[in-house]
C-alpha positions as MATLAB code, in Angstrom:
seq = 'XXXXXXXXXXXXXXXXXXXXXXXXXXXXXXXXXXXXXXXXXXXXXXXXXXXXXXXXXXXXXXXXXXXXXXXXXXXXXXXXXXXXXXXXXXXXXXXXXXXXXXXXXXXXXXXXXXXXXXXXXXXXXXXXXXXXXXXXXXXXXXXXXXXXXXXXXXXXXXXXXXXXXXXXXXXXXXXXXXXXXXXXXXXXXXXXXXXXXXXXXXXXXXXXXXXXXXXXXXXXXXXXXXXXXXXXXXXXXXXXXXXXXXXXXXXXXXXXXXXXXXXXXXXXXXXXXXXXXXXXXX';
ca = [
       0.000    0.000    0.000;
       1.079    3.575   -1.136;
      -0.502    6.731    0.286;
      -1.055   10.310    0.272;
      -3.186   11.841    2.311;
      -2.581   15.402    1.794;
      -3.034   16.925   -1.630;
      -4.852   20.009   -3.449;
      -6.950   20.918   -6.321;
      -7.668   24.341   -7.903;
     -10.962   24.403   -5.909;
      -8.492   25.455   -2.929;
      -4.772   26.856   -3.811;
      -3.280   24.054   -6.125;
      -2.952   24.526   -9.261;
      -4.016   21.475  -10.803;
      -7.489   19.488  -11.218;
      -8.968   16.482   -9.619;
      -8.317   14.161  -12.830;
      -4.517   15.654  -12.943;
      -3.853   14.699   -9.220;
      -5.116   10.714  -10.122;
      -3.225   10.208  -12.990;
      -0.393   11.367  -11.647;
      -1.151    9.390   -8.107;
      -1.440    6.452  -10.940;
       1.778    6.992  -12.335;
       3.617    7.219   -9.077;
       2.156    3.834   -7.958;
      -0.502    5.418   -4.918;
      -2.736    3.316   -3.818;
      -4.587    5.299   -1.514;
      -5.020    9.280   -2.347;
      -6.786   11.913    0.345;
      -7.490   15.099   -1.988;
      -7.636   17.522    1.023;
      -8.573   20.991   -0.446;
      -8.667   24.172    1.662;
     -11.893   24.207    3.951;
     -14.004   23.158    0.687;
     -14.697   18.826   -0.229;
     -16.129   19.919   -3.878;
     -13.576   18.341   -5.522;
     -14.634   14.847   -4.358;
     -17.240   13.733   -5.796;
     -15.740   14.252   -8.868;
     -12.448   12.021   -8.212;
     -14.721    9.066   -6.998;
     -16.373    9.116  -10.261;
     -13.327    9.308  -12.116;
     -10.851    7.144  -10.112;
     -10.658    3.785  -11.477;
      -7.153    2.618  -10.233;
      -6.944    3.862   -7.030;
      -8.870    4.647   -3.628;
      -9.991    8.373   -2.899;
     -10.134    9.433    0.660;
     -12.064   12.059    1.212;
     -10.373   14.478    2.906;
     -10.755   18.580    4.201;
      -7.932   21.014    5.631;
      -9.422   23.261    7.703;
      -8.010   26.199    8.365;
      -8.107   27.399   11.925;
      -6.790   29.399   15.072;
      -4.753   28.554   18.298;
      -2.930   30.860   20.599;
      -3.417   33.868   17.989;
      -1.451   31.591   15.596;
      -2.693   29.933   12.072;
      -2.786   26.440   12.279;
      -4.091   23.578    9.960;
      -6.079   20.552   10.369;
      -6.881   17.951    8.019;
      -9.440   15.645    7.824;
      -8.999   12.343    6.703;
     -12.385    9.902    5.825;
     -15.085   12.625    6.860;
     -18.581   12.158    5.726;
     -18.604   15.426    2.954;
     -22.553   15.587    3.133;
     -22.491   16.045    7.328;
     -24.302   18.966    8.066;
     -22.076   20.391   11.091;
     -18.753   19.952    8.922;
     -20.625   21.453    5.922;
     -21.744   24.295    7.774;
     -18.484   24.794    9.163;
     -16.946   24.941    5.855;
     -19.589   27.232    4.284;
     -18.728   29.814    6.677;
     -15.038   29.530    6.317;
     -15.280   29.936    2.213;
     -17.401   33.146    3.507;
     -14.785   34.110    5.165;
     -12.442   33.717    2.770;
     -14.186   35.426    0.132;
     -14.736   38.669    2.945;
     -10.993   38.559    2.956;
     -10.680   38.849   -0.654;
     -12.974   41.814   -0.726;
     -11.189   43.749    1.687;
      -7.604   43.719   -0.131;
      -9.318   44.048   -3.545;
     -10.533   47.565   -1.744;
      -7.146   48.525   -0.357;
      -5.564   47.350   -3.694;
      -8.215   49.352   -5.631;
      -7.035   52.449   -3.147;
      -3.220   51.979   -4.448;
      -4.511   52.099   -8.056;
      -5.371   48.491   -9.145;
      -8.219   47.071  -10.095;
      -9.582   43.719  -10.878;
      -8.797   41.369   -7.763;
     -12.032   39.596   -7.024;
     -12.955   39.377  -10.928;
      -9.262   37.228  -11.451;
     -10.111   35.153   -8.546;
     -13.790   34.070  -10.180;
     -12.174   33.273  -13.461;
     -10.225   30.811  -11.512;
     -12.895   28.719  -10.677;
     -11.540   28.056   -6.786;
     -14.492   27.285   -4.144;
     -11.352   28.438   -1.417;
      -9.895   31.560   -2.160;
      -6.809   32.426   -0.608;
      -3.798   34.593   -0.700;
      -1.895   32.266   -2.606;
      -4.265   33.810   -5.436;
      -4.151   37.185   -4.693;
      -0.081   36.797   -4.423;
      -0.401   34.999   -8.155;
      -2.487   38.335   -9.524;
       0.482   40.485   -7.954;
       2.682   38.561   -9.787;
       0.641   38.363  -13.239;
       0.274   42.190  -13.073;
       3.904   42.664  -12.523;
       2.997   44.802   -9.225;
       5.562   42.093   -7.547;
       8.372   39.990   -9.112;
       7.516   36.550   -6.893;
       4.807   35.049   -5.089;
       7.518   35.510   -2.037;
       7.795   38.930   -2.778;
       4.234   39.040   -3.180;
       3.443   37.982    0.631;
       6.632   40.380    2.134;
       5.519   43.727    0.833;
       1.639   43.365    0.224;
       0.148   40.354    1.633;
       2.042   39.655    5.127;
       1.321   41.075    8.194;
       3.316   44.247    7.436;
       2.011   44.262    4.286;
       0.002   46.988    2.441;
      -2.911   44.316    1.365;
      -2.603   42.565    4.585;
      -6.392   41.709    6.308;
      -6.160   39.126    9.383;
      -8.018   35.714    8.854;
     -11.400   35.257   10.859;
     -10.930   31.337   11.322;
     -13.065   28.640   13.480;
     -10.780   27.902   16.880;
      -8.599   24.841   16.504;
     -11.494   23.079   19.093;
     -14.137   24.399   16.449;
     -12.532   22.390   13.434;
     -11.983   19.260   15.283;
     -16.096   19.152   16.418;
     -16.770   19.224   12.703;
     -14.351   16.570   11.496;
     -15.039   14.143   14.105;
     -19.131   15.015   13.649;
     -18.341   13.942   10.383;
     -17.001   10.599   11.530;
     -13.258   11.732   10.416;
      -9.844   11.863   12.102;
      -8.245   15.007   12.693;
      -5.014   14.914   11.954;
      -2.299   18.126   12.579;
      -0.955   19.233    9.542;
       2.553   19.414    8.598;
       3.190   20.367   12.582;
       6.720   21.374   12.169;
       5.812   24.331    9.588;
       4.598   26.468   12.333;
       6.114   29.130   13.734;
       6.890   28.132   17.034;
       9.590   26.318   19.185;
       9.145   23.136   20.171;
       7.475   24.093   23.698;
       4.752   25.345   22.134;
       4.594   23.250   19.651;
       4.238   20.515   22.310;
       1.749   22.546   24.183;
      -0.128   22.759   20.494;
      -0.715   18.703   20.236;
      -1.183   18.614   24.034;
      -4.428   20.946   23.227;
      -5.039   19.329   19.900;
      -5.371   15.863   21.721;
      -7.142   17.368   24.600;
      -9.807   18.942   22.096;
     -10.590   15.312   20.009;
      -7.486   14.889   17.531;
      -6.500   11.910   16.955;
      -3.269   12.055   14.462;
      -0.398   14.503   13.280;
       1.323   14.388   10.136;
       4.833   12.459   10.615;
       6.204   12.923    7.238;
       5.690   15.137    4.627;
       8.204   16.630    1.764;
      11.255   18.155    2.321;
      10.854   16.998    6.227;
      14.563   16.108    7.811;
      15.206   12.628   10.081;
      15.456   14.781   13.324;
      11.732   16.341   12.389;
      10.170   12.848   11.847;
      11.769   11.464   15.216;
      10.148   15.121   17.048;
       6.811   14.221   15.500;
       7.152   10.224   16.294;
       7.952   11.204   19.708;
       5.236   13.217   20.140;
       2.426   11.185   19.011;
       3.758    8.429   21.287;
       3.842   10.845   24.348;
       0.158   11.743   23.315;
      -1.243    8.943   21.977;
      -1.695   10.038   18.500;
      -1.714    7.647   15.456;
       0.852    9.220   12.395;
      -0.215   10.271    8.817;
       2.076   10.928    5.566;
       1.226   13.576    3.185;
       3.524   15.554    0.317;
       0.960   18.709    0.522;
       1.158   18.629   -3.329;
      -0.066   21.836   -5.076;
       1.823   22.766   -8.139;
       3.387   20.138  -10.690;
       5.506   23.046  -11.317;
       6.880   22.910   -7.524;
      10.069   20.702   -8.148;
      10.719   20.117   -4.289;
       6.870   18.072   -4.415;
       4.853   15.685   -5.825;
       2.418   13.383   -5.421;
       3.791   10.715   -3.023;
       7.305   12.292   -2.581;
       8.013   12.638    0.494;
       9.711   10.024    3.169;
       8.154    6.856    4.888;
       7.328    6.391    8.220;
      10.186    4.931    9.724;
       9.743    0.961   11.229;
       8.862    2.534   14.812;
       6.390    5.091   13.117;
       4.505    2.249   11.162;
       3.141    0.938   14.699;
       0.590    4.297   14.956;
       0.308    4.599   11.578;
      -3.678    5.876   10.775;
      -4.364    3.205    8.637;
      -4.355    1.439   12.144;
      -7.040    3.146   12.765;
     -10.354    1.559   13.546;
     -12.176    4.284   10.814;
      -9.697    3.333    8.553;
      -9.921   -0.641    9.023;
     -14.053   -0.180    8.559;
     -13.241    1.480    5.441;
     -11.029   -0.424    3.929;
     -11.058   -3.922    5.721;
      -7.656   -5.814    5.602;
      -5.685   -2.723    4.126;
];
């Protein structure tokens, strides 16, 4: 068995489609793929229909708050058609959209228009950032999507509007509602040290997660052994992911990123009793 449970569409921030992201699962031998947009599941039902040589997992990554800092969590074999998750996620594309609206009028005030009309061509359910940093780019009002995020869309930034996002407790009612496992995303991308990182899947546990990411691309030995160590010391099963957006991203791709090492494969989530009803004998 080959997974990855942590991948994106264009109805979030990738830059792909849902039939892209299986053929190229195909080609790299997954067995198992979670498409995991941005607080939207519309992409879904569309890879179940289409996926013929593999098994979709439906997945979410919900955006959310702890501590006054952005965190995300996935979830991994939610019901897309519960009614608490879907409300949940309705309001966060709201949100999202608000955002949007509020650096289009701060962009408008520097002398560009046409923000919000580039993001519906797009097609996205999820807007983000990531979008507005491309339109910087395309109109040459920044050189890089890096660029893009320093002087406009950061914190300092002359675009920059905070996020209103559900509380990390919040997001892990509506995945588990939805008979999913939330699982902490890419944990060591955060910006924090490890004390409050361990503080973070101390509350995450406490709150009803049930799994952290344990590898993901570009993730060093010493990171993997962190995160093994601390879903041991909290009793949290281990997921693998390569966060795949762009097939133009050289550092990514679907399924590239490193195993779970021998001790990791004992909490592994396709332990997991959700998983095991799922997909019996996997």
């Amino acid at each position: 068995m080959n997974v990855d449970l942590h991948c994106h569409t264009y109805f979030s921030d990738g830059k792909q489609t849902p039939e892209f992201l299986i053929q190229r699962a195909v080609d790299n031998n997954i067995s198992h793929l979670a498409i995991t947009d941005h607080d939207c599941t519309d992409a879904l039902d569309l890879a179940a229909e289409i996926a013929t040589e593999l098994v979709i997992v439906n997945g979410v990554e919900v955006s959310c708050l702890w501590d006054e800092t952005e965190v995300h969590v996935l979830g991994l074999l939610v019901d897309r058609d519960n009614q608490q998750l879907s409300t949940l996620l309705r309001a966060q594309q709201l949100s999202r959209w608000q955002r949007m609206q509020a650096m289009d009028k701060k962009l408008e005030a520097l002398g560009t228009q046409g923000l919000l009309a580039y993001i519906e061509r797009l097609g996205c359910v999820a807007c983000s950032r990531s979008h507005a940093a491309d339109f910087l780019v395309e109109n040459k009002l920044c050189k890089s999507r890096q660029k893009a995020f320093k002087s406009h869309l950061g914190k300092r930034g002359k675009l920059y509007v905070g996020a209103n996002w559900v509380g990390l407790a919040g997001a892990i009612e509506a995945i588990n509602a939805a008979g999913g496992v939330a699982v902490l995303a890419h944990p060591s991308r955060y910006p924090m040290n490890a004390k409050k990182l361990t503080r973070l899947v101390e509350a995450f546990k406490a709150h009803g997660g049930e799994g952290l990411e344990g590898t993901y691309a570009n993730i060093d030995p010493a990171t993997q052994k962190q995160l093994r160590e601390l879903a041991q010391a909290n009793d949290l099963y281990l997921s693998a992911g390569s966060d795949f957006h762009d097939s133009a991203a050289q550092w990514t791709d679907i399924g590239k990123f490193p195993p779970l090492d021998r001790q990791a494969h004992a909490r592994a989530i396709w332990l997991h009793p959700r998983w095991q009803a799922l997909y019996p004998g996997v």
